[in-house]
C-alpha positions in Angstrom: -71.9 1.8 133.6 -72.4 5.1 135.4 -71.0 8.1 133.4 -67.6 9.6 134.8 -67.5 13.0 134.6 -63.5 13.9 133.3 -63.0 17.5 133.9 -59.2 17.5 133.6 -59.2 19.9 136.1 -55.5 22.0 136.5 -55.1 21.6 140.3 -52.2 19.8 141.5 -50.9 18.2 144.5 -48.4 17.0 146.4 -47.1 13.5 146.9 -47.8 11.9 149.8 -45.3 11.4 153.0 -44.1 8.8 155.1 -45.2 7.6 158.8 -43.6 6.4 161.2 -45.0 3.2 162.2 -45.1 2.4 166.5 -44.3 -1.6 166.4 -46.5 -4.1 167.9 -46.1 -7.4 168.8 -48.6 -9.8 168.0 -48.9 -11.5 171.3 -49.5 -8.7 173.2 -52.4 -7.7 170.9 -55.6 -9.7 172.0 -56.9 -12.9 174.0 -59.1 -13.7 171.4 -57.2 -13.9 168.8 -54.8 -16.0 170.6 -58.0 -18.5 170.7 -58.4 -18.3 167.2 -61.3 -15.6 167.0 -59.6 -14.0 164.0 -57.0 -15.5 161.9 -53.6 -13.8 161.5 -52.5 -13.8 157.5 -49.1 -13.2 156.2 -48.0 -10.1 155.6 -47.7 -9.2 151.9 -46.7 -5.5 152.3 -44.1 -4.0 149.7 -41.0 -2.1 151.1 -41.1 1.4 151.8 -44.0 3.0 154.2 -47.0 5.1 152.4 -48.8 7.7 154.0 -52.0 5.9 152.2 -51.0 1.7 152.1 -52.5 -0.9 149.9 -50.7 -3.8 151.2 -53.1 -6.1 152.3 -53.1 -9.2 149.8 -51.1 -7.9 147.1 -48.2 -7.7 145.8 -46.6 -5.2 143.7 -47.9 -6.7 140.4 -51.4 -6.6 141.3 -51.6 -10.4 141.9 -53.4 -11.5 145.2 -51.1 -14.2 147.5 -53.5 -15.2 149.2 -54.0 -19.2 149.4 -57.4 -18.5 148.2 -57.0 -16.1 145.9 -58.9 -15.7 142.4 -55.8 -15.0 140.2 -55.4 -11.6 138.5 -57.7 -9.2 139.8 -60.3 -7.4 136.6 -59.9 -4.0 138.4 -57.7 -1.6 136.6 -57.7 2.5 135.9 -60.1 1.4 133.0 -62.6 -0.5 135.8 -62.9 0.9 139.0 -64.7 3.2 141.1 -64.0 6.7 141.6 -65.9 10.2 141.7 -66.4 11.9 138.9 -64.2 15.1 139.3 -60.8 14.5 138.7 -57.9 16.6 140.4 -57.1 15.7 143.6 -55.5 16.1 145.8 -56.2 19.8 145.6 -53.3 21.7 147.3 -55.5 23.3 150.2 -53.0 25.1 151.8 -51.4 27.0 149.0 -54.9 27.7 147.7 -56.1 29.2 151.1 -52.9 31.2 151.1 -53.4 33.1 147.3 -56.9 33.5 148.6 -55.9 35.3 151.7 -57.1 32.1 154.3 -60.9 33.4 152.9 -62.2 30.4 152.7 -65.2 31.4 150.8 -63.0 32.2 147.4 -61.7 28.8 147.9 -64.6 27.2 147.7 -66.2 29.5 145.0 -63.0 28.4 143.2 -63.3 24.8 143.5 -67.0 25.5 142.5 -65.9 27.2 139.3 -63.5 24.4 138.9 -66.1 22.4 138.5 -66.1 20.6 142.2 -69.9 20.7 142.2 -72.1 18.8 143.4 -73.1 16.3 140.8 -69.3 15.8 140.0 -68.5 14.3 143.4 -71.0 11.4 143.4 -69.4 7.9 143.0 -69.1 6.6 139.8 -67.9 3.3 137.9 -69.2 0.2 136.8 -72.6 -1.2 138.4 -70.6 -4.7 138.6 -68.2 -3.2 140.7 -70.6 -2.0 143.5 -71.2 -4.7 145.9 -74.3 -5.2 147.4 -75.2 -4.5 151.2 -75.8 -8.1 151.9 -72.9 -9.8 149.6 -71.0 -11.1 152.9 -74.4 -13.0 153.6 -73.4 -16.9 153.5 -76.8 -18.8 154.0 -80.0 -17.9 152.1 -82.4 -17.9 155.2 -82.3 -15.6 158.5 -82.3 -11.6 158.3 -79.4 -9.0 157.7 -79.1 -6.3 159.9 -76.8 -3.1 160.0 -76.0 -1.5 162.9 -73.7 2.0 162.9 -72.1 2.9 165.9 -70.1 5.3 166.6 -70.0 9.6 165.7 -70.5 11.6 162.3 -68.6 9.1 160.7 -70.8 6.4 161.4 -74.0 8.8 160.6 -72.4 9.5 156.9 -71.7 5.1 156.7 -75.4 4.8 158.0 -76.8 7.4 155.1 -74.6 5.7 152.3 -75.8 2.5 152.9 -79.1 4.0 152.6 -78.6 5.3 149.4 -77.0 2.0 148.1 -80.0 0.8 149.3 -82.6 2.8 147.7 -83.7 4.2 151.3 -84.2 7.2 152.1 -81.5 9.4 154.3 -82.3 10.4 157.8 -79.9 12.9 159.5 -80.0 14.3 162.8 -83.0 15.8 164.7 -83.4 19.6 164.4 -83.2 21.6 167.8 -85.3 24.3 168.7 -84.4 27.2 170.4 -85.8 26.2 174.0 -83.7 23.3 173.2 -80.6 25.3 173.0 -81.7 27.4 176.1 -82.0 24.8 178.1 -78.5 23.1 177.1 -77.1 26.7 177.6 -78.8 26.5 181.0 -77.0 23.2 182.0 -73.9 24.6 181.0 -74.1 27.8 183.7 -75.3 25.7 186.3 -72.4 23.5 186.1 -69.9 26.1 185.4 -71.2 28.0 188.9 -70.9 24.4 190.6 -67.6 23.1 191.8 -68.7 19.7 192.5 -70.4 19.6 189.0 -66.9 20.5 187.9 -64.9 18.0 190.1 -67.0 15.3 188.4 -64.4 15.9 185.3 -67.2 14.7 182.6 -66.0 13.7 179.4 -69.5 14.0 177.6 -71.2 16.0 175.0 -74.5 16.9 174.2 -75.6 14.8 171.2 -78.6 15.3 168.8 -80.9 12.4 168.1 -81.6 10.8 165.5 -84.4 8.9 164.1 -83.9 4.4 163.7 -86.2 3.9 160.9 -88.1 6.3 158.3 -92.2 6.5 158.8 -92.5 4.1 155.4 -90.3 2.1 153.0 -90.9 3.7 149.7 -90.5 1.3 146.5 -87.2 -1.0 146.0 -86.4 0.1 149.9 -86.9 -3.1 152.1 -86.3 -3.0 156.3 -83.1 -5.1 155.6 -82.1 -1.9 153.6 -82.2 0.5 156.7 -79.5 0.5 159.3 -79.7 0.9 162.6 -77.3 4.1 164.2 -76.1 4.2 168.1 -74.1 6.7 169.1 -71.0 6.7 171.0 -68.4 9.3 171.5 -64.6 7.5 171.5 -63.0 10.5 173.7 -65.8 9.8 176.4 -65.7 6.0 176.7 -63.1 3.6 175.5 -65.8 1.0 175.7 -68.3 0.3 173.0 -72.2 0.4 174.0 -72.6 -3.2 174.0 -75.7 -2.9 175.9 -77.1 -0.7 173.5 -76.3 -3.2 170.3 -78.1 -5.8 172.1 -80.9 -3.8 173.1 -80.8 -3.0 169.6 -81.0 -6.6 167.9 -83.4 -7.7 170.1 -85.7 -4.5 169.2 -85.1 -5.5 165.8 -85.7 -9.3 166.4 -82.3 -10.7 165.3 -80.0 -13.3 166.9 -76.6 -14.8 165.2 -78.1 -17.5 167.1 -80.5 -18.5 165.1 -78.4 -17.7 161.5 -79.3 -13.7 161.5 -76.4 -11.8 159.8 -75.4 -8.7 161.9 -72.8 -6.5 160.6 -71.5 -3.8 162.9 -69.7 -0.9 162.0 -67.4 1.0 164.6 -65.6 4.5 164.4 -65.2 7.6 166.0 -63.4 10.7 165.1 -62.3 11.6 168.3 -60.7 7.9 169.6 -57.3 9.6 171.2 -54.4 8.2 170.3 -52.9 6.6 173.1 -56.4 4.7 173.4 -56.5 4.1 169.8 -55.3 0.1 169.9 -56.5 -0.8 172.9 -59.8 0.3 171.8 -59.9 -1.5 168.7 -58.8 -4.7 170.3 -61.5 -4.6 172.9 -64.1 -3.6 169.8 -62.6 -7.4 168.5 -63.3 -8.9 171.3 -66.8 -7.8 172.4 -67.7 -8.1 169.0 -66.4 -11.3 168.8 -68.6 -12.4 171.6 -71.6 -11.2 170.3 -71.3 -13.2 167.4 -71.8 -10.1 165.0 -69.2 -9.5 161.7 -67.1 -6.6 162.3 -66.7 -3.6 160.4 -63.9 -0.7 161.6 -63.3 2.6 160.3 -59.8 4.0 160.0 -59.6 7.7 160.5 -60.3 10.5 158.6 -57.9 12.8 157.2 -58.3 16.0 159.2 -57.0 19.2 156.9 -55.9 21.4 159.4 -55.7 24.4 156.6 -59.7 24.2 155.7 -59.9 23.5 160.0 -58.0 26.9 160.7 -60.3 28.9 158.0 -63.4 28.1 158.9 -63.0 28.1 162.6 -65.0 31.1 164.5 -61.7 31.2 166.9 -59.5 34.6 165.7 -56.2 34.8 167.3 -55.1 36.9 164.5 -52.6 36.8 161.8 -48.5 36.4 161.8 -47.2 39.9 160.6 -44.4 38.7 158.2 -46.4 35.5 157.0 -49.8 37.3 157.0 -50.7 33.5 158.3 -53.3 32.7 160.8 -52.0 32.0 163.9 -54.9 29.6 164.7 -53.7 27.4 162.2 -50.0 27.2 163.9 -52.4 25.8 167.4 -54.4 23.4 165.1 -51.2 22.2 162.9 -49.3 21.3 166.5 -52.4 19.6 168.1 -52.6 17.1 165.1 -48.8 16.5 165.1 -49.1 15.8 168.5 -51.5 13.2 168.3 -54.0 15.4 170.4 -56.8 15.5 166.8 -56.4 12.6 163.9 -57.4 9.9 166.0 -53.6 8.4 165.3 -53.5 9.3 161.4 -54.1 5.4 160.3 -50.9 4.6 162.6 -52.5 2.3 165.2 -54.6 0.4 161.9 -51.0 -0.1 160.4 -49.1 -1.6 163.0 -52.1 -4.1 163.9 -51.9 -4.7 159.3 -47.8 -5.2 159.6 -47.9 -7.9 162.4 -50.5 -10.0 160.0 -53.8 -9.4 161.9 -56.6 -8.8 159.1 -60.0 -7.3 160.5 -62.5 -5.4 157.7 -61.4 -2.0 157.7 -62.7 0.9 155.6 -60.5 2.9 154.1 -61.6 6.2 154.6 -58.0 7.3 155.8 -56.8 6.6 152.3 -60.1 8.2 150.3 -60.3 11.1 152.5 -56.1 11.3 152.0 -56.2 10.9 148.4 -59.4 12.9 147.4 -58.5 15.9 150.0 -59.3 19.7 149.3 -63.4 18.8 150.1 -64.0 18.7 153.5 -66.2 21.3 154.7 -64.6 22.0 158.1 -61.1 20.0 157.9 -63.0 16.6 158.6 -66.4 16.2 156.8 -67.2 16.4 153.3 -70.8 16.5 153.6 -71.4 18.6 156.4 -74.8 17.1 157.2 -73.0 14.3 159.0 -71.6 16.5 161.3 -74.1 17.2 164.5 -75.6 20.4 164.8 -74.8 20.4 168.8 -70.7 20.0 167.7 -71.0 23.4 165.9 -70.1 25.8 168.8 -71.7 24.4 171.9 -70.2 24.4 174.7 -69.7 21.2 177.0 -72.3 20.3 179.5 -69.7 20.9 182.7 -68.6 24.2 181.6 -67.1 26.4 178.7 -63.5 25.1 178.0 -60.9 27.3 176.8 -60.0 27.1 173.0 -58.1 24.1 171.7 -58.1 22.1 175.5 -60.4 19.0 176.1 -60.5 20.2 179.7 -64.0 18.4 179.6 -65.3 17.2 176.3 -63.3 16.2 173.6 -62.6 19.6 172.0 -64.2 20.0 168.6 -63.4 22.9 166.3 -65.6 25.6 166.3 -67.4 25.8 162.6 -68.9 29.3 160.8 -72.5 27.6 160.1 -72.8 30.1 157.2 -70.2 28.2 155.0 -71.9 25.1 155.0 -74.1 26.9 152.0 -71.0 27.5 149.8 -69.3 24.2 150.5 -69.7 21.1 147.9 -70.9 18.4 149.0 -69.5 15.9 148.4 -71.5 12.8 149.4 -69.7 10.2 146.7 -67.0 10.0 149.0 -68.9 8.3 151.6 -70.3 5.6 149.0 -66.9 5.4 148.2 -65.8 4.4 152.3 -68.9 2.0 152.5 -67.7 0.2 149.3 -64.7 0.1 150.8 -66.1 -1.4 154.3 -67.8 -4.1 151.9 -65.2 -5.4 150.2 -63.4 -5.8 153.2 -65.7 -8.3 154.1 -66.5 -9.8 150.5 -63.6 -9.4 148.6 -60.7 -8.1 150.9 -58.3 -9.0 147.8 -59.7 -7.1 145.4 -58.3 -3.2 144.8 -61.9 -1.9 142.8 -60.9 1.9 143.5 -59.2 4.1 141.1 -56.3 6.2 143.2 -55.0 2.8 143.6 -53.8 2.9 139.9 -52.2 6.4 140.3 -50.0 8.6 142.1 -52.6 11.5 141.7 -56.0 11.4 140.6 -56.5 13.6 137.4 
């Protein structure tokens, strides 16, 4: 058993809130599962709404009802997996308001608190991790990976290397003529109004490497996964081109009894596009033969977004609050960041359609107070070009996807003082595993608690 680390830390939180759930009715929801692609299960959820639900497959008691279920599940707060600082969730915005909104006390605090480093890895049993390949049902044919989406997906990818023994590969580094020449695009368009009329949604992107330059020892091909990227806010539609291109670069075909498991999610999927999205995702996906693997949103903490912004608009004089944060708490209210705050994931759940999910919207929800810039908690996920670039049609005024999908502006020099906190992301990939292994089972500790001290 890995060691937990029990700091009985003396931060406190606040209990979670309700959601109001938009209703959806089932037939409306895809053609393929109308054809029996994906198999609608009764809905076991308990009465009232959660802000963070466990209500697929269990009831109250913590016995599955499922047909096929295995009887009382081992899990329990004494066997489960967690990280080892203990906590949460840390009550960001009270915290940022003692400490003035500077964010850089706040994260010396949780630092002194004992939110370092080696105390937000993933801990808990070794029997309770699942393996990479445990949805594999035949012995022969190869397993591959494929990641596709944002900085969520590029966190997923570099978990699954670690569970894997493999090493991590992050985005390419720029170099300045790099940035010149991006800066250069940006002028050109901005002086042209047919550039402009062209309306386009896209960002520059990094790159990042498919593969490392060799396997070191216990790390085997089937251990590395594959990462395409694709921005939600500029296309609705998944690069299925790519994913094929992709399998066949790799040489594997469900065809012939490969496992491919693709993973799908985006942090900036707008809300009104969220379902429709998802259901198309089903479908193509569905075609292709591959196993399915979505990610529900992350939590975005508009407090830690407003202080480490590079936007000023000043501060309220009674409050002594930023007014930035006022912007960036209405934006998220109104649907225009969150990518639909688990809502759309919910209301597909409560009319009885199972897909494997992650549930990132309920780690990142319970274990909140880490994230770097509001969104990630380790920051190397997040690409360098998203920093304070501006799109490649023109600069865009602050807070409007006029162009691009508008990404909050991030002080580089805080990502030295922020923890990372990397378990987290084990802890979404576990989480995207079971949902394919063992979608009864509840292996993770906040589901055992109200708050996680």
């Amino acid at each position: 058993m890995r060691p937990a680390l029990v700091a009985g830390l003396g931060l406190v939180g606040t209990p979670v809130f309700g959601l109001n759930v938009v209703q959806l009715d089932v037939a409306d929801l895809s053609p393929s599962l109308a054809r029996g692609g994906f198999s609608p299960s009764r809905d076991t959820s308990s009465g009232g709404v959660r802000q963070t639900p466990e209500e697929l497959g269990f009831s109250e008691d913590g016995l599955s009802e499922d047909a096929d279920s295995y009887g009382s599940s081992q899990f329990g707060e004494e066997f489960c997996l967690d990280i080892g600082a203990k906590g949460f969730p840390i009550p960001t915005l009270n915290m940022l308001r003692a400490a003035n909104w500077d964010v850089s006390t706040y994260f010396a605090q949780l630092q002194g608190a004992g939110y370092a480093e080696d105390a937000l890895q993933m801990t808990g049993p070794d029997a309770a991790m699942l393996k990479s390949d445990c949805m594999k049902e035949r012995f022969h044919g190869k397993t591959k990976h494929i990641f596709v989406g944002d900085s969520q997906m590029m966190a997923l990818r570099n978990a699954f290397h670690r569970l894997n023994k493999c090493p991590e590969i992050w985005w390419s580094n720029h170099t300045q003529k790099d940035i010149d020449d991006m800066m250069g695009t940006v002028r050109r368009n901005s002086d042209s109004k047919a550039a402009v009329m062209t309306k386009s949604k896209s960002r520059f992107r990094s790159r990042a490497e498919q593969a490392p330059d060799k396997l070191p020892r216990g790390c085997t091909e089937e251990g590395i996964g594959s990462f395409i990227n694709w921005d939600g806010f500029d296309s609705q539609q998944l690069p299925v081109k790519q994913i094929k291109m992709e399998m066949d670069l790799v040489g594997v075909s469900p065809a012939d009894g490969d496992l491919v498991v693709v993973w799908i999610g985006s942090n900036f999927i707008p809300a009104r596009h969220r379902m429709s999205t998802l259901l198309q995702s089903i479908n193509q996906l569905h075609e292709l033969k591959v196993k399915m693997v979505w990610d529900s949103p992350t939590f975005q903490d508009d407090a830690i977004m407003t202080a480490t912004t590079t936007y000023n608009a000043g501060r309220d004089p009674n409050s002594k609050q930023p007014i930035a944060y006022n912007y960036i708490n209405q934006r998220k209210k109104s649907g225009q960041i969150g990518s639909n705050e688990y809502r759309t994931e919910k209301a597909l759940f409560d009319q009885g359609i199972e897909i494997p999910t992650t549930k990132r919207w309920q780690i990142s929800n319970r274990y909140r107070g880490l994230q770097c810039d509001g969104i990630h908690t380790d920051m190397r996920a997040r690409d360098p070009l998203y920093y304070d670039l501006p799109c490649p049609m023109g600069e865009q005024k602050w807070g409007q996807s006029q162009y691009c999908n508008w990404v909050e502006p991030f002080k580089a020099e805080l990502r030295a003082v922020c923890p990372e906190a990397s378990g987290l992301d084990d802890l979404v990939l576990q989480s995207g595993l079971y949902s394919m292994c063992a979608a009864h089972e509840q292996p993770f500790c906040y589901s055992y608690t109200e708050r996680i001290r």
